[in-house]
LUMLUMSE-699245 format. One record per residue (C-alpha): residue in three letters; x, y negated, z. Coordinates in steps of 0.25 Angstrom, whole numbers, padded with zeros to 4 digits, always signed. Example, Ala and Ser with C-alpha at 12.3 -4.5 7.8 and 13.67 -1.06 7.14 Angstrom:
BEGIN
Ala+0049+0018+0031/Ser+0055+0004+0029/
***
This chain:
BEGIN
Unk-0057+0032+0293/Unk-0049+0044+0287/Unk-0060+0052+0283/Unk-0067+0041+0278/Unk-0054+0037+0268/Unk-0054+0050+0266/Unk-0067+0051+0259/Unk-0063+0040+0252/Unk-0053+0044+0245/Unk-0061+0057+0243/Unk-0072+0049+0236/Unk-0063+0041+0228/Unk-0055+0052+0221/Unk-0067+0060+0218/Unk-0074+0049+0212/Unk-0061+0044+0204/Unk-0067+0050+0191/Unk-0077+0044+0191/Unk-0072+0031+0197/Unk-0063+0032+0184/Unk-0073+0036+0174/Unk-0080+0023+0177/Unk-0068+0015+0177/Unk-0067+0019+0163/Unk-0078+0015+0160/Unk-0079+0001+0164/Unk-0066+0000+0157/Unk-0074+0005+0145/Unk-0084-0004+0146/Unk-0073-0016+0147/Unk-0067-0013+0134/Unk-0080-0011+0128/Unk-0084-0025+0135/Unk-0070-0030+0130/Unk-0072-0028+0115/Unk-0088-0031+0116/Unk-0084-0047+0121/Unk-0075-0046+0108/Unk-0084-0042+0098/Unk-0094-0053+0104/Unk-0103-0040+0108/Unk-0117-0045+0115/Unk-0122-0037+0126/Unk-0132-0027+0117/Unk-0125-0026+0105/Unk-0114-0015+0106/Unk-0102-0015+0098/Unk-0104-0004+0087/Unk-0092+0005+0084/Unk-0092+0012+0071/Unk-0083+0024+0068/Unk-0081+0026+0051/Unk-0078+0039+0048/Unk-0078+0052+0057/Unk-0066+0058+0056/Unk-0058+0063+0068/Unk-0051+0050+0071/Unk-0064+0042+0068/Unk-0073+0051+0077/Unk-0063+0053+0087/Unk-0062+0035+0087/Unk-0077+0036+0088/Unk-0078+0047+0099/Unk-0067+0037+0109/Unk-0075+0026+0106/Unk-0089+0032+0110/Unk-0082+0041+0122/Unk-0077+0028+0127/Unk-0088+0020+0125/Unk-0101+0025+0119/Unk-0105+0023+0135/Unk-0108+0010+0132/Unk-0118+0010+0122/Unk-0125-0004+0124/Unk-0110-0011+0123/Unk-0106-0001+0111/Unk-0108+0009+0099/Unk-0099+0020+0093/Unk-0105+0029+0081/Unk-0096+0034+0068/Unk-0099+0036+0054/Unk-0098+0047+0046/Unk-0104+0052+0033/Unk-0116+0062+0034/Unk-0117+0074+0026/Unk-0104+0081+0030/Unk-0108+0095+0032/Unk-0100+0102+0042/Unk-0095+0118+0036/Unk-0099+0131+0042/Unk-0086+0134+0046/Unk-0083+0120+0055/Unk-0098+0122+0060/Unk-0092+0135+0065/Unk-0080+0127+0071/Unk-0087+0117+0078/Unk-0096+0127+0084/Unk-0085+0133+0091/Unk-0079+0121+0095/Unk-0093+0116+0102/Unk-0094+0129+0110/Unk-0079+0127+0116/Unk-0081+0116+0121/Unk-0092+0115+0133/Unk-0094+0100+0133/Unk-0095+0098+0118/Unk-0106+0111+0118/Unk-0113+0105+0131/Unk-0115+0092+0124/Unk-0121+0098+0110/Unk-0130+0106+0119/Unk-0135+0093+0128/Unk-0137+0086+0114/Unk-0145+0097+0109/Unk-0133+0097+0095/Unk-0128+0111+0100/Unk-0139+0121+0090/Unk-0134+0112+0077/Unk-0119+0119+0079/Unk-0124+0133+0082/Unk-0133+0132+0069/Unk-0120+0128+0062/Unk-0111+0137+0066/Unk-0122+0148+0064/Unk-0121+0141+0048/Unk-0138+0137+0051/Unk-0135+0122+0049/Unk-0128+0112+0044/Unk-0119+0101+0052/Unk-0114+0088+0048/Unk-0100+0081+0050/Unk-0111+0068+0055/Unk-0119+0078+0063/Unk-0107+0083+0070/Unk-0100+0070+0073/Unk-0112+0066+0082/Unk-0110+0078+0091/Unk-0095+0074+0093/Unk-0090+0083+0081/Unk-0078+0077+0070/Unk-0079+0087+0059/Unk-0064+0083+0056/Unk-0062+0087+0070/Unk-0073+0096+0077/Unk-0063+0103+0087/Unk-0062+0089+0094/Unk-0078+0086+0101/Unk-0080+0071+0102/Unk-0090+0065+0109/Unk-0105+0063+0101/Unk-0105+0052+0091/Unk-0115+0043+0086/Unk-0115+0045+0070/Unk-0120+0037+0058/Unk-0119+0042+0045/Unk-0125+0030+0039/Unk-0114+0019+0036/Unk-0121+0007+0036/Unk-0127+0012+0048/Unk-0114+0013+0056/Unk-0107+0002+0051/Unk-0116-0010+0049/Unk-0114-0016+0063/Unk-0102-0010+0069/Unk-0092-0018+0075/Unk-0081-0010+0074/Unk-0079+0001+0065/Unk-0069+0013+0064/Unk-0064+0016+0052/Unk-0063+0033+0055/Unk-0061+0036+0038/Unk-0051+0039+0031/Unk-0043+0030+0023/Unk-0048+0035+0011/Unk-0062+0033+0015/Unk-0061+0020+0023/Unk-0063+0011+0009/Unk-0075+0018+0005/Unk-0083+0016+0018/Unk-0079+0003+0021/Unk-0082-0003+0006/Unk-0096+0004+0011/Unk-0096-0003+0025/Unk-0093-0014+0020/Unk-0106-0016+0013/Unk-0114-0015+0026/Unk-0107-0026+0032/Unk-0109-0039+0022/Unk-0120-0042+0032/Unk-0111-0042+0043/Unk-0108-0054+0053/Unk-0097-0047+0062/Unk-0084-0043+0057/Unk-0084-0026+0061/Unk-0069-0023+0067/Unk-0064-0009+0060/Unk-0055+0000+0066/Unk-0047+0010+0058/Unk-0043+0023+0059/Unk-0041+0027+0046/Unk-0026+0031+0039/Unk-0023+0031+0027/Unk-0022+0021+0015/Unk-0025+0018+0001/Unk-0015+0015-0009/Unk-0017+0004-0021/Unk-0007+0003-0033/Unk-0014-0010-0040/Unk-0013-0021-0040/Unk+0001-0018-0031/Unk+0003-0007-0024/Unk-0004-0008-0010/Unk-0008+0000+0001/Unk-0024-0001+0007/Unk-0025+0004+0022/Unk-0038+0008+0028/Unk-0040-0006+0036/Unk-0038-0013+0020/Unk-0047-0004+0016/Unk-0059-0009+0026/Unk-0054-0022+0024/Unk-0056-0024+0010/Unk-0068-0015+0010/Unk-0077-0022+0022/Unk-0070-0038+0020/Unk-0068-0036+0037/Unk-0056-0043+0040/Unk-0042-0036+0043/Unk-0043-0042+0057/Unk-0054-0033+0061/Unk-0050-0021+0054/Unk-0039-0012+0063/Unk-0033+0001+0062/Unk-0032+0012+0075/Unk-0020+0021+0072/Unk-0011+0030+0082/Unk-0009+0045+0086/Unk-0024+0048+0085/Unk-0025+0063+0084/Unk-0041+0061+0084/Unk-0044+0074+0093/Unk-0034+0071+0102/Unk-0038+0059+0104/Unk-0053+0061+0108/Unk-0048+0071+0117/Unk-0039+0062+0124/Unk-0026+0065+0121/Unk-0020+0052+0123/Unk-0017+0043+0110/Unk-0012+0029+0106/Unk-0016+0021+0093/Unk-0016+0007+0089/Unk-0027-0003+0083/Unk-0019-0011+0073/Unk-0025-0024+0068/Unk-0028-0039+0072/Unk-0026-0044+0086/Unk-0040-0046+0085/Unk-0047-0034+0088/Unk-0034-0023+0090/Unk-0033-0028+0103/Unk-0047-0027+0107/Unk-0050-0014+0101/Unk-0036-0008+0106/Unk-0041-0011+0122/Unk-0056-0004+0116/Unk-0051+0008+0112/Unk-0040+0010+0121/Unk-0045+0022+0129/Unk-0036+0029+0141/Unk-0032+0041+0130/Unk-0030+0031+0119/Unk-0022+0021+0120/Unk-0024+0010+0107/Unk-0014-0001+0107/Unk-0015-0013+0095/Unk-0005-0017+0085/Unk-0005-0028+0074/Unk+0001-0018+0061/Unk-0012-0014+0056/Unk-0003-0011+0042/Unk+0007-0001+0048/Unk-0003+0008+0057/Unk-0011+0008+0045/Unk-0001+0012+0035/Unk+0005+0023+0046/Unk-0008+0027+0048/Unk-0009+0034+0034/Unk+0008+0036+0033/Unk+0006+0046+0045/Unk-0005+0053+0037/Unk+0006+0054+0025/Unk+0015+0063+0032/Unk+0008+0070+0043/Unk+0003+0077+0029/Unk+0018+0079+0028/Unk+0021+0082+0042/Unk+0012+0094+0041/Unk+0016+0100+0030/Unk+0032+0100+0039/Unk+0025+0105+0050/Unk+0019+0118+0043/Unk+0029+0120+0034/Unk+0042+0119+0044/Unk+0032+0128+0055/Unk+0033+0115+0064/Unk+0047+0113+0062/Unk+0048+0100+0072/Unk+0063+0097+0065/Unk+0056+0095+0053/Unk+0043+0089+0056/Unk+0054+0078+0063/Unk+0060+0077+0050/Unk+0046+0075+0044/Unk+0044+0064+0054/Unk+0056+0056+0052/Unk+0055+0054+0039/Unk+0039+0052+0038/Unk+0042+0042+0047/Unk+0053+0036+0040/Unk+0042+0033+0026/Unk+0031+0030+0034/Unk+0041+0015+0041/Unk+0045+0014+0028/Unk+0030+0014+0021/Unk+0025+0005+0032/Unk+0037-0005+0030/Unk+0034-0004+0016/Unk+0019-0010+0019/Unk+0023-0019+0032/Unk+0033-0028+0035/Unk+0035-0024+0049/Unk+0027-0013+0050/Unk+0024-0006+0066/Unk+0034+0003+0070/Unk+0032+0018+0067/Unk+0032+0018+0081/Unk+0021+0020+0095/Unk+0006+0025+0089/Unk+0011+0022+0076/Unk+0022+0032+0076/Unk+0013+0043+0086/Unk+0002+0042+0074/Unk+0011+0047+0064/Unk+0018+0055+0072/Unk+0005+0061+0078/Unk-0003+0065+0062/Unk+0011+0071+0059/Unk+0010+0079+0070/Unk-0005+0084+0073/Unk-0017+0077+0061/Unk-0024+0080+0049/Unk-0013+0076+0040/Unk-0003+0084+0045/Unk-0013+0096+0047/Unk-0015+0094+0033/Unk+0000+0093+0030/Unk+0001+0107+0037/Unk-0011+0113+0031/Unk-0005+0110+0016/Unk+0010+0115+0020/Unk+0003+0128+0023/Unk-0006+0129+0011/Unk-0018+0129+0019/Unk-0022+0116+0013/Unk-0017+0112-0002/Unk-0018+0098-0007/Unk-0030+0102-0018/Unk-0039+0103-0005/Unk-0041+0088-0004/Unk-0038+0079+0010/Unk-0051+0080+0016/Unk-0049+0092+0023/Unk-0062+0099+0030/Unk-0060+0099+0045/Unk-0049+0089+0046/Unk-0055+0077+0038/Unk-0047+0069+0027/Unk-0032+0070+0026/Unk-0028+0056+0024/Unk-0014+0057+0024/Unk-0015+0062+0010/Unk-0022+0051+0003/Unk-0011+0043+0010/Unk+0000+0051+0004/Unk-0005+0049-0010/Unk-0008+0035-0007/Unk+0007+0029-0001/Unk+0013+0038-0012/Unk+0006+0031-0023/Unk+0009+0017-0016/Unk+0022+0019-0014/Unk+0026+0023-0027/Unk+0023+0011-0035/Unk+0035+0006-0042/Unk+0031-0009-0038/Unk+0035-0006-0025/Unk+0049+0001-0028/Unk+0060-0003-0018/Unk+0074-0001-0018/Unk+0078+0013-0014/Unk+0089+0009-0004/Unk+0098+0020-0009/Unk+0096+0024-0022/Unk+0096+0009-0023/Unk+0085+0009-0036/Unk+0070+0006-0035/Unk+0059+0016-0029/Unk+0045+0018-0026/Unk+0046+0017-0010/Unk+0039+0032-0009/Unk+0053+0036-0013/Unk+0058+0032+0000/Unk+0044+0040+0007/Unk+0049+0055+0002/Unk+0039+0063+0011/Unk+0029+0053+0005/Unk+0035+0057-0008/Unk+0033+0071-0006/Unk+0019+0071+0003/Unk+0013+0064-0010/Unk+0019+0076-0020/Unk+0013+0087-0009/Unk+0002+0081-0007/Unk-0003+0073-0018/Unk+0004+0079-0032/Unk+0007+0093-0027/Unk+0019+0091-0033/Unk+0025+0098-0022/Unk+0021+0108-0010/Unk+0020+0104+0006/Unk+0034+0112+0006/Unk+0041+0098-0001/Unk+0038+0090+0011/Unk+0050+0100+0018/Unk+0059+0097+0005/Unk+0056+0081+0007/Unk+0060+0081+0020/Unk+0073+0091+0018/Unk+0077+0081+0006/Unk+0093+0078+0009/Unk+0091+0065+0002/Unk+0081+0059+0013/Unk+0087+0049+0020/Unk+0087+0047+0034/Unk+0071+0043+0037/Unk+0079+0030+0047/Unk+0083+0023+0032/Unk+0069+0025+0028/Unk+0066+0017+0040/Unk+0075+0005+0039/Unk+0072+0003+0023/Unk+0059+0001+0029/Unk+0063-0008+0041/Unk+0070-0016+0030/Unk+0057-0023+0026/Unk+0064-0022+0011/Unk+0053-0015+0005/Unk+0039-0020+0013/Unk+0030-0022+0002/Unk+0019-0030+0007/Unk+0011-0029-0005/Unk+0008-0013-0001/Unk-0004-0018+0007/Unk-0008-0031-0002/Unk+0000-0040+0005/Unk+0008-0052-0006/
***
């Protein structure tokens, strides 16, 4: 009886991988089920998953969601969209090459796909590849250093949008308006409302006929008529590479009761943890904030060498303008506080804004070089500093300054805004300024910018079209 209970226990713990392995996947196949019954899916007809835009977050989205569930492929579909005709440079061919050959899995499965020869003829300079080309293999030309898994890529848009059900917006806010108006024109025929899911950050600022903000969910709402309730927003401490290889990560899907709760439990996965919140607004507006000064805490980071006394300086007051901003646009606004606070906190320490805030400091960049930077993608926090400057500055929403006691645009209470906008923007003044901002005697403490906000004097509802 021993050596029988013995074996047993022998046989149990050499089979408890696998024994998991399939446990995870009936779980899988659960929440796939789950969300199927929701979407009144009949047995034959998978739901068909749409990612917009291949950037790193988007591909990264695209990659989870095929790891975790291109298994089943009767029950579901996952392809992306990007433009085709992106060729890919000599030296990132070079790059790539390299990358592939370090890593034994990625090059045994270009080899068993017979896609290996097309990399050795680029880095050899003999052909040609492209962004799309690329991404099929697994490859994010914002983001070639991270492998993901092999993606099914349509560079046709009609093609990949015309019956999705639930779509991802992966573009950045500047593009989001763009696409979607041309969406919009394959779906007249529609019978189903798509759900749309976005990632993007950043926002659009409008002076006529009030000054107004336009977030990216506004945007695909005006541009497709798809009603707000189906239209979400996914934000937290997503640093895209981490992410796909499994650093563990939270985030929130804000939007109706609806279909956050629903889509929070299907995206859910052991490493990244997605919980759901009502204040689409705030996550929104932080979302493109964090963007703002992460350009900013980059610049404090190279020009103080890492300075971790500084850089806390930095983050206190940021902090402080973006509660004040969102109070400005909400009434009772989320709480700078759980993924909300670790988003911001995570682009100001380790992201493309903050690389590029670093990169300008150090005069490796300068502002005359554009925000579409090759190798990183677009820099979305600049667009954002022009546009809240140029919203906050209108003279129709002056407030009472609360101790000079006279009437001022409410960017006068945002001086690292301020100053972002005259580095960044105008050139007026070089990255060195942001140091003087933040070394000005008369700032006050970053806590009374924080209870002027709490004090609900200065919400403006009309900032994002509201009587």
């Amino acid at each position: 009886m021993v050596g029988s209970v013995e074996t047993r226990k022998s046989y149990v713990y050499s089979n408890g991988g696998s024994i998991q392995k399939n446990q995870n996947i009936c779980n899988l196949e659960e929440k796939l089920d789950e969300l199927r019954t929701i979407l009144n899916k009949a047995d034959g007809d998978p739901i068909r998953i749409v990612g917009v835009g291949a950037g790193a977050w988007g591909s990264v989205f695209a990659a989870l969601m095929q790891d975790s569930y291109g298994q089943f492929r009767d029950k579901v579909q996952i392809r992306i969209w990007r433009r085709a005709g992106r060729a890919v440079d000599r030296a990132t061919a070079e790059h790539l090459f390299e990358v592939i050959n370090s890593r034994e899995d990625v090059l045994r499965r270009l080899i068993r796909r017979c896609a290996y020869l097309k990399y050795v003829e680029a880095r050899l300079g003999d052909r040609t590849l492209y962004a799309d080309e690329i991404l099929k293999d697994g490859f994010c030309l914002n983001m070639i250093e991270t492998p993901l898994c092999p993606l099914k890529v349509v560079t046709n848009l009609q093609e990949a949008v015309w019956d999705a059900d639930i779509v991802v917006n992966g573009l950045p806010s500047t593009e989001t308006k763009e696409v979607f108006e041309e969406i919009s024109k394959y779906w007249k025929e529609r019978i189903t409302v798509p759900i749309i899911i976005s990632l993007a950050k950043g926002i659009e600022a409008k002076v006529e006929p009030v000054p107004h903000l336009i977030t990216p969910t506004q945007m695909i709402k005006r541009a497709t008529g798809v009603p707000i309730e189906n239209i979400l927003y996914l934000g937290g401490p997503n640093i895209a590479s981490e992410i796909y290889n499994k650093e563990y990560a939270n985030a929130r899907i804000c939007g109706s009761e609806k279909w956050r709760k629903p889509l929070a439990k299907f995206l859910r996965q052991p490493h990244f943890i997605v919980w759901d919140n009502s204040d689409l607004v705030t996550h929104e507006v932080m979302g493109g904030l964090k963007n703002v000064y992460a350009i900013g805490a980059g610049m404090v980071a190279a020009l103080t060498k890492e300075s971790a006394t500084s850089k806390s300086v930095y983050f206190a007051h940021c902090t402080s303008e973006m509660i004040f901003i969102t109070h400005l646009l909400a009434e009772e606004p989320e709480k700078l506080a759980g993924p909300l606070l670790a988003d911001t906190y995570v682009t100001l320490l380790k992201g493309r804004n903050a690389w590029y805030g670093q990169m300008i400091a150090k005069g490796e960049l300068s502002r005359d070089m554009g925000d579409s930077i090759s190798g990183k993608g677009m820099i979305q926090g600049v667009s954002a500093v022009g546009a809240f400057y140029e919203l906050l500055s209108q003279s129709s929403l002056n407030m009472l300054h609360p101790e000079e006691k006279k009437h001022v645009a409410p960017v006068e209470l945002c001086p690292i805004l301020k100053m972002l906008y005259r580095i960044l923007i105008t050139g007026e003044q070089s990255p060195q300024a942001i140091l003087e901002a933040l070394r000005d005697e008369t700032l006050n403490d970053p806590r009374e910018r924080i209870e002027i906000a709490q004090s609900h004097v200065f919400y403006r509802p009309s900032l994002l079209g509201q009587p």
